[in-house]
C-alpha positions as CSV (number, residue, x, y, z in Angstrom):
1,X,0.0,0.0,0.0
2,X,1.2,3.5,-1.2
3,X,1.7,5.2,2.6
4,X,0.5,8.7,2.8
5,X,3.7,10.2,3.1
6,X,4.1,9.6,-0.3
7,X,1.2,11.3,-1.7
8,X,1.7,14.8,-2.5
9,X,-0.8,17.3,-4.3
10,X,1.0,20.6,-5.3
11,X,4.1,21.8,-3.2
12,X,3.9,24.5,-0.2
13,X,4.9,27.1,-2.6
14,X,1.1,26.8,-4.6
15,X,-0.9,27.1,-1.2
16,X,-2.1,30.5,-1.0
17,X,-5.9,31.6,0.4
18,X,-7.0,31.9,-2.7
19,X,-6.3,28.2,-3.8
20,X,-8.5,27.3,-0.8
21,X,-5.9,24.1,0.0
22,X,-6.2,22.3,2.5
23,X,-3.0,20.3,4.4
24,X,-4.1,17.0,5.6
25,X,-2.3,16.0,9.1
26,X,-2.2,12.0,9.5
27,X,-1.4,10.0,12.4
28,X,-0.8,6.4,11.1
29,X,-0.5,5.1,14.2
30,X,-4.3,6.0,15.5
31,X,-6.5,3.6,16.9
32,X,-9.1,3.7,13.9
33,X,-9.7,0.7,11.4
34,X,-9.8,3.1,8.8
35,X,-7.4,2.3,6.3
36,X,-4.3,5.0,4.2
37,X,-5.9,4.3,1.1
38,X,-9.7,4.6,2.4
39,X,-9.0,8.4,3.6
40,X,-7.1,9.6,0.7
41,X,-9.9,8.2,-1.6
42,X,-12.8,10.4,0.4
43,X,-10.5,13.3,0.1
44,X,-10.1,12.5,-3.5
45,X,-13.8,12.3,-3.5
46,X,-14.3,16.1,-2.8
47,X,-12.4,17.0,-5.9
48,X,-10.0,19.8,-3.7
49,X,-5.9,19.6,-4.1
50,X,-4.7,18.5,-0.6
51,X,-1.4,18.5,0.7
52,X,-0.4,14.9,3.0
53,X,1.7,14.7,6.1
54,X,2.3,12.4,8.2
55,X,2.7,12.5,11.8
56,X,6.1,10.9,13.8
57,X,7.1,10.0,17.0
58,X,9.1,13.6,17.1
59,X,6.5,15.7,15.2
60,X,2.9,14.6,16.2
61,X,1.2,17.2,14.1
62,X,2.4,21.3,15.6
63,X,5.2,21.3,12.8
64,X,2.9,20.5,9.9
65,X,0.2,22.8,11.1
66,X,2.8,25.6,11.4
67,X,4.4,25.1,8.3
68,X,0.8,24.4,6.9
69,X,0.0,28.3,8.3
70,X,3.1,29.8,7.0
71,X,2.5,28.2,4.1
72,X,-1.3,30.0,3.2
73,X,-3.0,26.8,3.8
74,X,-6.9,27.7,4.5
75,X,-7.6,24.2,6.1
76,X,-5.2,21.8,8.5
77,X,-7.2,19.1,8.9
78,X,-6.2,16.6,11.8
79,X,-6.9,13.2,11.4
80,X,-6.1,11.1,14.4
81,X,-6.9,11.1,17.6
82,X,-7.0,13.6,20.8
83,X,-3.6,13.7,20.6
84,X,-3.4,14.5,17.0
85,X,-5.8,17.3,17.0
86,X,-4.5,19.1,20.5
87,X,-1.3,18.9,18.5
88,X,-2.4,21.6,16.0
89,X,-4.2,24.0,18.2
90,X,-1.6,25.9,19.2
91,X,0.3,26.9,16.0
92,X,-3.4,27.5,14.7
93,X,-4.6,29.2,16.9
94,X,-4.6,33.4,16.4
95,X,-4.2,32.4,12.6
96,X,-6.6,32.3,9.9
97,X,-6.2,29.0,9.1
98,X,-9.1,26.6,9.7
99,X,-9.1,23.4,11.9
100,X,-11.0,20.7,10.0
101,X,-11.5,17.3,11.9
102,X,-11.8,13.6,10.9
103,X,-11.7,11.8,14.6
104,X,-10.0,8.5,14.3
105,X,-8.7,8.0,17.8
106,X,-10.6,6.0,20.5
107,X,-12.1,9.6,22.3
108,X,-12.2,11.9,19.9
109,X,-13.3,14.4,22.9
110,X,-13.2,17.8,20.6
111,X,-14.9,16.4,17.7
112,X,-17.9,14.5,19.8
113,X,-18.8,18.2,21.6
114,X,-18.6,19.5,18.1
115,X,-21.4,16.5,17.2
116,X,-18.6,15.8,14.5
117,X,-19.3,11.9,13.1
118,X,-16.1,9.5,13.2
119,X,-14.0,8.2,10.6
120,X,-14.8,8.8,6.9
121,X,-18.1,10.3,8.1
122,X,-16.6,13.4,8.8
123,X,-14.2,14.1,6.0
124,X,-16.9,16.1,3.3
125,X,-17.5,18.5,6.9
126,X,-13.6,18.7,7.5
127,X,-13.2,21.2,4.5
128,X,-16.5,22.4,3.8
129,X,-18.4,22.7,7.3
130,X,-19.7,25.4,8.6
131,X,-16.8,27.6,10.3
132,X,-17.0,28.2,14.2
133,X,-15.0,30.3,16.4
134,X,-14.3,28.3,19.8
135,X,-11.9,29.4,22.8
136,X,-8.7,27.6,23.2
137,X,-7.2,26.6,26.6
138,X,-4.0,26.6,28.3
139,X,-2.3,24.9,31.4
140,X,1.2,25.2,32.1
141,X,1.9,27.0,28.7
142,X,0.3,24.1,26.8
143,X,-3.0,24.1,24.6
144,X,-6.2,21.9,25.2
145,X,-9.5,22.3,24.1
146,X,-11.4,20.0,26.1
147,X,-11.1,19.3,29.2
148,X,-7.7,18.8,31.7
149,X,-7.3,17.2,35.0
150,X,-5.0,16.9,37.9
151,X,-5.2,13.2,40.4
152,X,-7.1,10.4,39.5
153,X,-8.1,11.7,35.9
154,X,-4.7,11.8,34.9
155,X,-4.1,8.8,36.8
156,X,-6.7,7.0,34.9
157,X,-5.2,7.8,31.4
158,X,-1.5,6.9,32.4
159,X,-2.8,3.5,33.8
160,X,-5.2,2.5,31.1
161,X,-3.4,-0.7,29.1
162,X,-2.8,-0.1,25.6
163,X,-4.2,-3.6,24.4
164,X,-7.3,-3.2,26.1
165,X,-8.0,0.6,24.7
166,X,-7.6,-0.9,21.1
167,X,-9.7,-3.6,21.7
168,X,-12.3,-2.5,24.4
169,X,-11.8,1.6,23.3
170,X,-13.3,3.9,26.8
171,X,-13.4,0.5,28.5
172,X,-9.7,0.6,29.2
173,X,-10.4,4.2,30.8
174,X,-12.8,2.4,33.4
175,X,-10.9,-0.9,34.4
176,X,-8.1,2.0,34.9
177,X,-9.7,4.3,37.4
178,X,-11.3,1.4,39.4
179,X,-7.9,-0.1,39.5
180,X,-6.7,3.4,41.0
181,X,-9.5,3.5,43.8
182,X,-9.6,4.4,46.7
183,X,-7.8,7.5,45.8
184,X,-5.7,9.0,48.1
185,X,-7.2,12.3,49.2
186,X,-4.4,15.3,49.1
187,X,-4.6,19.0,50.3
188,X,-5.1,21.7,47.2
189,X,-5.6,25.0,46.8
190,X,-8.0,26.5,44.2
191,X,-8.4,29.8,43.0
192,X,-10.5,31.4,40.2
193,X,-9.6,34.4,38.6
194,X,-7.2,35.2,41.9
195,X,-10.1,34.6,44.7
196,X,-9.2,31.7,46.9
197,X,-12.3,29.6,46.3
198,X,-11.3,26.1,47.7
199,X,-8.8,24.7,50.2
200,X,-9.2,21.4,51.1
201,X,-8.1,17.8,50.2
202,X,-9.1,16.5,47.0
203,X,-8.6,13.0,44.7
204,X,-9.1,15.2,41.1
205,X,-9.3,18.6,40.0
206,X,-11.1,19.1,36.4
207,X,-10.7,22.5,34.1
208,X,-12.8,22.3,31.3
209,X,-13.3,24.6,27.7
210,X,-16.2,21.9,26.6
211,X,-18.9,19.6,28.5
212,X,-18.8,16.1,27.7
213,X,-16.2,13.8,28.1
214,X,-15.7,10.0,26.5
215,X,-19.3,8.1,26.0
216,X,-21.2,11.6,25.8
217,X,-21.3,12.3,29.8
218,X,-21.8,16.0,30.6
219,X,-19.3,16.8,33.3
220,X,-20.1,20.3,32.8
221,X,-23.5,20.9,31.8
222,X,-23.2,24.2,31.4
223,X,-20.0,24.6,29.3
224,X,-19.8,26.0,26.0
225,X,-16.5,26.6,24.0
226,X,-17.3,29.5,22.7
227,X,-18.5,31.1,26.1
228,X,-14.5,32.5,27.0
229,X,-14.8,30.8,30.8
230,X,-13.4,28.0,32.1
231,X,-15.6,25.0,34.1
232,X,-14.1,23.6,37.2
233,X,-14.9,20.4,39.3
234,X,-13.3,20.1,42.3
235,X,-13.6,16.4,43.6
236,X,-12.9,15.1,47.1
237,X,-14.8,11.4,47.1
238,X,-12.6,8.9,48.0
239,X,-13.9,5.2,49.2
240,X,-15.7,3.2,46.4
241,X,-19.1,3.9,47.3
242,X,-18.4,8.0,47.5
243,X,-17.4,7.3,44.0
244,X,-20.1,5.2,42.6
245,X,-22.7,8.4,44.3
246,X,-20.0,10.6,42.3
247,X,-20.5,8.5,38.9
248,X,-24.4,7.5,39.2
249,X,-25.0,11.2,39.4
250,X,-23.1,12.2,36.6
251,X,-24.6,9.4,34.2
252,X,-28.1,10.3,35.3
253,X,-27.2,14.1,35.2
254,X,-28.3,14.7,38.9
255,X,-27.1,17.4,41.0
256,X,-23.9,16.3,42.8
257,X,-23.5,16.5,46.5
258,X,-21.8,19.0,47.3
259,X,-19.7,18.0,50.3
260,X,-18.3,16.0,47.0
261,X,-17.6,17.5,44.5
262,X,-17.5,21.8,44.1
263,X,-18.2,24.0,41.2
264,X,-16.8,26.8,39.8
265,X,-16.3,29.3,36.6
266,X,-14.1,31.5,35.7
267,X,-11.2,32.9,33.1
268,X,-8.1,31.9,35.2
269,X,-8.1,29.3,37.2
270,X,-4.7,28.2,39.7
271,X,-4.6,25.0,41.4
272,X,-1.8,24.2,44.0
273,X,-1.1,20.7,46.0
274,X,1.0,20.0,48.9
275,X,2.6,16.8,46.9
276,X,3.3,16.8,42.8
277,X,0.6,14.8,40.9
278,X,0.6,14.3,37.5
279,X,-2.2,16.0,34.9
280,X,-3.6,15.0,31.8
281,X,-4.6,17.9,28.8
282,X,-6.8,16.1,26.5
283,X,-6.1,12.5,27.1
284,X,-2.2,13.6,27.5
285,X,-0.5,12.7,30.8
286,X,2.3,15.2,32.1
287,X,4.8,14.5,35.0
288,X,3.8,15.1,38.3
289,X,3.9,19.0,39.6
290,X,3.0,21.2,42.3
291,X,1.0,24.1,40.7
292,X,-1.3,24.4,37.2
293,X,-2.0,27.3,35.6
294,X,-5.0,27.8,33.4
295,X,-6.3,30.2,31.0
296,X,-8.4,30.7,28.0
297,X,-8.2,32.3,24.5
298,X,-11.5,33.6,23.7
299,X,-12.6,32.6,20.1
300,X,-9.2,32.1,19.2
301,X,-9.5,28.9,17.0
302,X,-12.2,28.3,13.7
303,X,-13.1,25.5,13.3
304,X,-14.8,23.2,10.8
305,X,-18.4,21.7,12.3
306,X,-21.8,21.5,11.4
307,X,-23.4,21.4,8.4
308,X,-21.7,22.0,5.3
309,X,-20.9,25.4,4.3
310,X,-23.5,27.6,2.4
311,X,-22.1,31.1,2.4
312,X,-22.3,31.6,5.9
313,X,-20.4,31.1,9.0
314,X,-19.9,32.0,12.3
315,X,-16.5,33.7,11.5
316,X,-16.0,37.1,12.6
């Protein structure tokens, strides 16, 4: 099989705005069935010149979105996973360049708020949906646009066995946080937009730019990414059965209790704890630290979504 890398549709020097090209970023290594020569034949498909690159171990997708912006591309599209997609929201961010998304990971977290179909679905809407502008994220000088988590969220992701997530998908996220309970309860300090609005101990700290995590639960309710605030969940259950109240509620979109788990919103958000843990950005684990910093860059990405493109858009 040809492998994608070898494709190539005009050089950099032909992408201008006016060509309306659009760079195609690939991660062969994402959990999808999907096949190289299946997604360059819907591409094909649409009849529009599209430039290939392929994702490595070094460059998981910021370089070719970069080079894809200083190039004049109108579209990146990232076609992977989480991972893949997070990678190209920083270098597009600010730009004029367009985020296009065909989700072929095992959460696809961005592209399910977005109600963005999976696989081949979604490539007609990666470069001709209807633009969106959405806020963009940041902890610790990195981009997200989901959701990010200190304790046993980012403990859940590191743990979760690689066999199991390409067979079972979310599964593997499950059998990994009930492996990791009871969680160790640790003191933290919250603030929100520099009030001191928690201090307590705590088994997970959640920042979120969009609602819904993996299998469609709303952990915030209320979030929107276009709203310029950040969600945050502050989480102190700890024994099995504080949990399962914790979980139950959240399926069945109850009110939590609140001696459980706190709320709050805001546009910067600082959480401190007395030992390092390690934190996940949109399925990504980090090392342990000390202290997070979040913020949030109104309206700063487009986006592809929606319907396809009429004439109008939500770009401004």
């Amino acid at each position: 099989m040809t492998s994608i890398h070898d494709r190539r549709a005009p050089n950099a020097s032909t992408l201008t705005d006016g060509d309306g090209v659009t760079v195609a970023v690939v991660n062969p290594a994402s959990g999808s069935a999907v096949s190289e020569e299946e997604l360059r034949t819907a591409f094909d498909e649409l009849g529009r010149p599209v430039e290939w690159r392929k994702t490595t171990e070094d460059d998981p997708g910021a370089g070719h979105a970069a080079d894809a912006v200083a190039s004049g591309a109108t579209t990146v599209v990232a076609c992977g996973g989480d991972g893949t997609v997070r990678a190209c929201l920083a270098p597009l961010a600010g730009t004029d360049t367009v985020l296009g998304i065909v989700p072929l990971g095992t959460g696809n977290l961005l592209a399910a708020n977005l109600e963005l179909p999976s696989g081949l679905d979604a490539v007609e809407l990666a470069v001709a949906g209807r633009v969106r502008r959405i806020d963009v994220a940041e902890v610790n000088g990195e981009s997200f646009a989901v959701m990010a988590g200190s304790g046993l969220d980012a403990l859940m992701i590191r743990d979760a066995n690689a066999i199991t997530k390409r067979r079972f998908g979310s599964l593997a996220y499950v059998a990994s946080a009930v492996r990791n309970l009871p969680t160790r309860l640790v003191p933290t300090t919250v603030e929100v937009d520099g009030t001191t609005v928690f201090d307590g101990r705590t088994a997970m700290v959640l920042v979120g730019n969009c609602g819904a995590v993996t299998g469609g639960v709303e952990v915030f309710p209320d979030a929107r990414p276009d709203d310029g605030i950040l969600d945050v969940a502050v989480l102190s259950a700890r024994s099995p059965i504080e949990w399962a109240s914790v979980l139950w509620r959240l399926v069945r979109g109850f009110p939590q209790r609140l001696d459980l788990v706190a709320r709050y919103r805001g546009r910067a958000v600082a959480v401190r704890t007395a030992t390092p843990r390690p934190y996940e950005l949109d399925g990504e684990v980090r090392p342990p630290v000390l202290a997070l910093t979040f913020t949030v860059r109104p309206g700063a990405l487009q986006v592809r979504t929606g319907a396809r493109d009429g004439g109008g858009s939500d770009r401004g």
